[in-house]
C-alpha positions in Angstrom: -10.7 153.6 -111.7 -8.3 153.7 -114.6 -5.4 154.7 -111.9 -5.9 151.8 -109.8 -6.2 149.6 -113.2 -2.7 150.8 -114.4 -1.1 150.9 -111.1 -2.4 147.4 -110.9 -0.7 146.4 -113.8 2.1 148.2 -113.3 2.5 146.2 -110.3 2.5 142.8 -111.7 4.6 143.6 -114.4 7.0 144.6 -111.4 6.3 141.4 -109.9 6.5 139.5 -113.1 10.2 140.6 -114.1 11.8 140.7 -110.4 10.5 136.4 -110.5 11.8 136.4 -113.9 15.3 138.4 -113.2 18.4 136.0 -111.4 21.6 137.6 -109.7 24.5 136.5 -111.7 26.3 133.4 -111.0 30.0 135.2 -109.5 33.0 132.8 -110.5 34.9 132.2 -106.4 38.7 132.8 -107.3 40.8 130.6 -107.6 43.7 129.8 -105.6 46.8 131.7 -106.2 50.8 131.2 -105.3 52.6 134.6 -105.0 56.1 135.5 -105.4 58.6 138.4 -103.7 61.0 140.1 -105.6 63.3 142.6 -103.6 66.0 145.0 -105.3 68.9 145.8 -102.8 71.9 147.8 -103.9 73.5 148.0 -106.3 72.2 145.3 -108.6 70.7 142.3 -106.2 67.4 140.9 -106.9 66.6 138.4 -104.5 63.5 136.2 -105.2 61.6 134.7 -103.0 59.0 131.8 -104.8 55.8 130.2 -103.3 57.8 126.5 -103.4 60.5 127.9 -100.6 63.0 128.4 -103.4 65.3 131.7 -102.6 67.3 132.6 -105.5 69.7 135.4 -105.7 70.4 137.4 -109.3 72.9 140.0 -109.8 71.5 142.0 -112.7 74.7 143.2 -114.1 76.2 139.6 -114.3 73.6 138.7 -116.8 75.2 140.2 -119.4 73.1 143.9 -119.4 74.3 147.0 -118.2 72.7 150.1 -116.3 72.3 153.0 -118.5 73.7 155.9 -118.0 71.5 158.1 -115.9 69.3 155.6 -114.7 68.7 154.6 -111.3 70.2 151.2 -110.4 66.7 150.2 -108.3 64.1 151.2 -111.2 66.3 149.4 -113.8 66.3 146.5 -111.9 63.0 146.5 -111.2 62.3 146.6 -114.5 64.4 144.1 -115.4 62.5 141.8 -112.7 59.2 142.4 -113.7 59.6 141.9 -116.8 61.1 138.6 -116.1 58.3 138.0 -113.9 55.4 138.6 -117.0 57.1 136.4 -119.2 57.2 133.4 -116.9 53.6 134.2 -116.4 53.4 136.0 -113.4 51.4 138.7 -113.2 52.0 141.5 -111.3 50.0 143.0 -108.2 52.0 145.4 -106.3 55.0 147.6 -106.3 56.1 148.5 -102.7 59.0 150.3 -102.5 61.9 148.2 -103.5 59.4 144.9 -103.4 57.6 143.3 -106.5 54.7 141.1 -105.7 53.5 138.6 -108.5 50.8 135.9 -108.4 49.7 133.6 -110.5 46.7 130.7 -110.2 47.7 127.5 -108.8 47.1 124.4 -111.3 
């Protein structure tokens, strides 16, 4: 008799806090514009934005040089993505000699 007592109660206390309990309430995400940046040889980033803009960027006429012992690619890539963070993209991926960036669409 006690057993079925406190399983019985031990039951509706189940039932009590699985009414009681609610899944969270998940945010959808938001929309989101990306942008492409690709390094070619020796210093070319070429960006490719979400508005059909294309704009090409030769790192070394910028005014900053390659260091010595450094590969031309990762410098430049570098160079891109931290471009990228300031203008408030935030990077994604890192394929190869591609940047991806996205940010949310206002």
């Amino acid at each position: 008799m006690n057993k079925l007592f406190l399983f019985a109660l031990f039951a509706l206390g189940a039932l009590l806090g699985l009414s009681v309990v609610r899944a969270q309430n998940h945010k959808t995400a938001g929309a989101s514009e990306y942008v492409i940046v690709r390094w070619t040889d020796p210093d070319v980033l070429l960006y490719h934005y979400p508005n059909g803009r294309f704009e090409e960027v030769r790192v070394l006429k910028t005014g900053k040089a390659i260091p010595k012992g450094a590969a031309n690619e990762e410098f430049c890539l570098t160079e891109a993505a931290n471009f990228l963070t300031r203008t408030g993209w935030e990077l994604v991926q890192l394929d190869g000699s591609r940047l991806i960036g996205k940010r949310p669409l206002n």
